[in-house]
FIVO-498562 format. One line per field, with one value per residue (C-alpha): x, y, z; residue in three letters; chain; residue number from 1. Coordinates in steps of 0.1 Angstrom, whole numbers, plus 5000, padded with zeros to 4 digits. Layout:
BEGIN
u <- [X; ...]
v <- [Y; ...]
w <- [Z; ...]
baba <- [ala; ...]
torlo <- [A; ...]
pavex <- [NUM; ...]
This chain:
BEGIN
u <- [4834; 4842; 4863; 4896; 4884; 4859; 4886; 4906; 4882; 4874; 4909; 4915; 4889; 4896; 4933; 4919; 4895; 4915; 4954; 4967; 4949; 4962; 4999; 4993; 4987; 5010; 5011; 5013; 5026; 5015; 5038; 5041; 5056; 5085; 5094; 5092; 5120; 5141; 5140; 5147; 5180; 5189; 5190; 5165; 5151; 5111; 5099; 5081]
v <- [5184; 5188; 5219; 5219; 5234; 5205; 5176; 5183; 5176; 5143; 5136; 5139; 5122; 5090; 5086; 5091; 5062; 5038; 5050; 5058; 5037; 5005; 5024; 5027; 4996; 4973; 4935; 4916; 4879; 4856; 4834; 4818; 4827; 4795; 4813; 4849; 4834; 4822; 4850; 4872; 4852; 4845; 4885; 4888; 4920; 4927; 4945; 4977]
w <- [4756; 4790; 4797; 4818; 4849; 4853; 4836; 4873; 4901; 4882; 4874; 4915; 4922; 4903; 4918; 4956; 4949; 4929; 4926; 4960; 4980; 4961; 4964; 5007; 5016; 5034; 5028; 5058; 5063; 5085; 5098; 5135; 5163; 5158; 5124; 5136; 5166; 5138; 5114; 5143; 5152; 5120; 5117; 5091; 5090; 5097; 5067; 5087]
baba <- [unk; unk; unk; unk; unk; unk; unk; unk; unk; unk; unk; unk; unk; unk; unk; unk; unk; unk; unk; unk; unk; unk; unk; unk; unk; unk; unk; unk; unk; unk; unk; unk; unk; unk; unk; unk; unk; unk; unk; unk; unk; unk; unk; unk; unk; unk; unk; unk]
torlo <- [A; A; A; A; A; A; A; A; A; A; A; A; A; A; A; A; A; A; A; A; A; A; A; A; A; A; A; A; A; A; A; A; A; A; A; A; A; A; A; A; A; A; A; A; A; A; A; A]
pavex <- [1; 2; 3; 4; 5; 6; 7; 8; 9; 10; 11; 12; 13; 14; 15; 16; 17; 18; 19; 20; 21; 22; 23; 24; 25; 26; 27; 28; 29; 30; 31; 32; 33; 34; 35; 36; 37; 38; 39; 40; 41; 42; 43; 44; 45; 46; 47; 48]
């Protein structure tokens, strides 16, 4: 069985490559530049 000391580096390993990237990245919406005008005087707020 694989001791502790080597269980962490794996461990680490497997959330860099398939955790936090999925958690970092930003959806972004298309829309055109008519809507974007009317969600900006409407007051909607642009999700940064």
């Amino acid at each position: 069985m694989i001791e502790e000391k080597e269980q962490t580096p794996v461990i680490i390993l497997l959330l860099n490559v398939f955790v936090f990237p999925s958690m970092l990245t930003r959806t972004v919406t298309e829309v055109s530049y008519d809507t974007f005008l009317n969600l900006i005087d409407e007051g909607q707020r642009l999700r940064a």
